[in-house]
N, C-alpha and C positions, 0 to 999 in steps of 0.2 A: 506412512504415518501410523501410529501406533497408540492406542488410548492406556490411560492407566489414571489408577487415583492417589493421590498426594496431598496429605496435612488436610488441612479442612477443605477442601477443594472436592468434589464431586467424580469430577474427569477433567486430567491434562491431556495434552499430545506429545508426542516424540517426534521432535522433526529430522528426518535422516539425511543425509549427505548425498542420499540417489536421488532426491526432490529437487525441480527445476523451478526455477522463481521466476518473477519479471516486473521488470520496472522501469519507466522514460526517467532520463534524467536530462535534466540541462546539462547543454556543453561549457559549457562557462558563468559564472558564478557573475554578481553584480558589479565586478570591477574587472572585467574580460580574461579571468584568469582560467583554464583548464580543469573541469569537473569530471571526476572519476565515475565508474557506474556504482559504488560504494560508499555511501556516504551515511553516518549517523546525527539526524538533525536534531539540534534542541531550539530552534526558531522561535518556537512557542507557538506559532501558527497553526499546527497539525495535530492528530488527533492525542496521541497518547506519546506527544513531549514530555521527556522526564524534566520539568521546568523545577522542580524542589530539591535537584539538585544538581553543584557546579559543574560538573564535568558529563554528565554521562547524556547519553545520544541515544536515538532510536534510527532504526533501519525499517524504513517501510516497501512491504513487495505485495505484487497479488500471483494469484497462482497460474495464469496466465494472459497472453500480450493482450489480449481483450480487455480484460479488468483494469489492467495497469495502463489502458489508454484512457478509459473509463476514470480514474480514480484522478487522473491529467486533466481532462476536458472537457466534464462533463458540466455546464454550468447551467443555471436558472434562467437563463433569458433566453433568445434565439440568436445568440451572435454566433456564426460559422466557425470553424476551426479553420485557420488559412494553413496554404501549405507551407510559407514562412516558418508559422507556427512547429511542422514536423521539424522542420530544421536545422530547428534551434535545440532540438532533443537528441537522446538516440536511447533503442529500445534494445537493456541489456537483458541476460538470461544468466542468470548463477544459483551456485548451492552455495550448501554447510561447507564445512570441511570438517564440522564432527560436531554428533545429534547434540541438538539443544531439548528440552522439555518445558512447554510453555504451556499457559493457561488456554485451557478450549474455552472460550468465551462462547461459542456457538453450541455446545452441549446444553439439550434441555435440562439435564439434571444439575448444571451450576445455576442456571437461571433461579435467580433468588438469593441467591448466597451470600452472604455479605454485603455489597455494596452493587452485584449486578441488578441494577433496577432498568425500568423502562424509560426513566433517565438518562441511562448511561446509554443504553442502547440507541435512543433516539436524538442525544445531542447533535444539530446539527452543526455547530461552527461556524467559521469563528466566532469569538472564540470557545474554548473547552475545559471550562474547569475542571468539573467535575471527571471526564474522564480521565487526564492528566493526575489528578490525585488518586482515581482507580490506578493509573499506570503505575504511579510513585510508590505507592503499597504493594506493587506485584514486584516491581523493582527488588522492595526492602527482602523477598522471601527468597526463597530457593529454584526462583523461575526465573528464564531469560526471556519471555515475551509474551508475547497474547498474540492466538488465532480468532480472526472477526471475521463479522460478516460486515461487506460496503454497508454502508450507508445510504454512496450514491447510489446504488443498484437497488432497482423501483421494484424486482423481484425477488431482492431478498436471496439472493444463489450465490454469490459471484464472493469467493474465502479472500481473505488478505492475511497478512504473514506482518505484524510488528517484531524486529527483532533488539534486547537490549543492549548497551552495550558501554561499559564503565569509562569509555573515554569518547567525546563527540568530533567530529569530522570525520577524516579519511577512516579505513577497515587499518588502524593500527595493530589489529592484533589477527589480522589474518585469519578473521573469522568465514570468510566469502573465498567461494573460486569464480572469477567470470569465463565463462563461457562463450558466450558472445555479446558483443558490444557495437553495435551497428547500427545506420541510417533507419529511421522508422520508415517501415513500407507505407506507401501511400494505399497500402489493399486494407490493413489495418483503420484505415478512418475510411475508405468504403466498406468496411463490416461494421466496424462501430456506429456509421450512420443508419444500415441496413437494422442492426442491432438493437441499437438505444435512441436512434431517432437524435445522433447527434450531429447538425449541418455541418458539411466540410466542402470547402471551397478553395480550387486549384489555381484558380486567376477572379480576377475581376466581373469575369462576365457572370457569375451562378454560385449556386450550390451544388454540390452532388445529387443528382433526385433519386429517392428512394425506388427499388430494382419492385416490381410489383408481386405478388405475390404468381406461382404459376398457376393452372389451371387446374 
């Protein structure tokens, strides 16, 4: 990645086509049909949905299988992740196919700027107006996405990657290469438990119990 500054903007990034992404997707979609690892959603459910306008989509990834399981799983109460649950996913890894330039929303020096408030930062969801109309504004300019920091992530570390994109579903324009596209390892929700204290359970009988710390 690469920083640089543009229009009223502080600091962007350059995202390059040597950067590895990561993201679970469902294998099948609400009516059992075949789900890509590529997909631009306008749900309206998610963070920075272009919902103000018809056609265009966002591509959500974090920078790696950690985060992207995290951004999946992580919920407010103490229900387990079953291993059903991995099942029904798979955890792909893909690039660019040629550098986008997107807003560093995680640079101190945009903080402030326009519409980046402590608001925007802190929406939790659902729903998300306000950052959705922060998105639809970055949309209108010479940007194709926004780099954030989780939300879920209690410490504030762990980058994710929106990317935009003028048409929603499938990668029509061949904007992604995948990489790999494969069964979520079950090591991954023993780290993510180890990690972020998020329960995972392979059968009936338990949880996974957290590995203690060594001596």
């Amino acid at each position: 990645m690469t920083e640089s500054n543009t229009g009223t903007w502080a600091t962007t990034r350059q995202i390059s086509p040597t950067e590895r992404f990561f993201r679970l997707h469902r294998k099948f979609d609400d009516h059992g049909n075949p789900l890509g690892p590529v997909w631009f959603c306008r749900c309206g459910k998610c963070r920075f949905d272009l919902m103000g306008d018809d056609d265009a989509g966002t591509y959500y990834l974090a920078e790696n299988p950690l985060a992207a399981y995290m951004e999946v799983f992580l919920r407010y109460d103490d229900e387990a992740v079953l291993e059903s649950d991995l099942r029904m996913r798979k955890l792909a890894e893909v690039s660019l196919e040629r550098p986008i330039q997107v807003l560093n929303m995680t640079a101190r020096r945009n903080k402030g700027r326009r519409n980046i408030t402590s608001a925007i930062w802190n929406e939790p969801g659902p729903d998300y107006p306000l950052s959705q109309k922060f998105a639809l504004d970055i949309f209108s300019e010479a940007l194709e996405g926004i780099w954030y920091i989780s939300f879920k992530d209690p410490a504030k570390k762990e980058a994710n990657l929106a990317v935009f994109s003028e048409a929603h579903g499938h990668d029509v324009d061949k904007l992604f290469e995948v990489h790999r596209d494969d069964e979520v390892p079950v090591s991954l929700a023993y780290e993510a438990a180890d990690e972020f204290e998020i329960p995972f359970t392979r059968d009936p009988r338990g949880s996974y119990p957290r590995r203690k710390a060594a001596n």
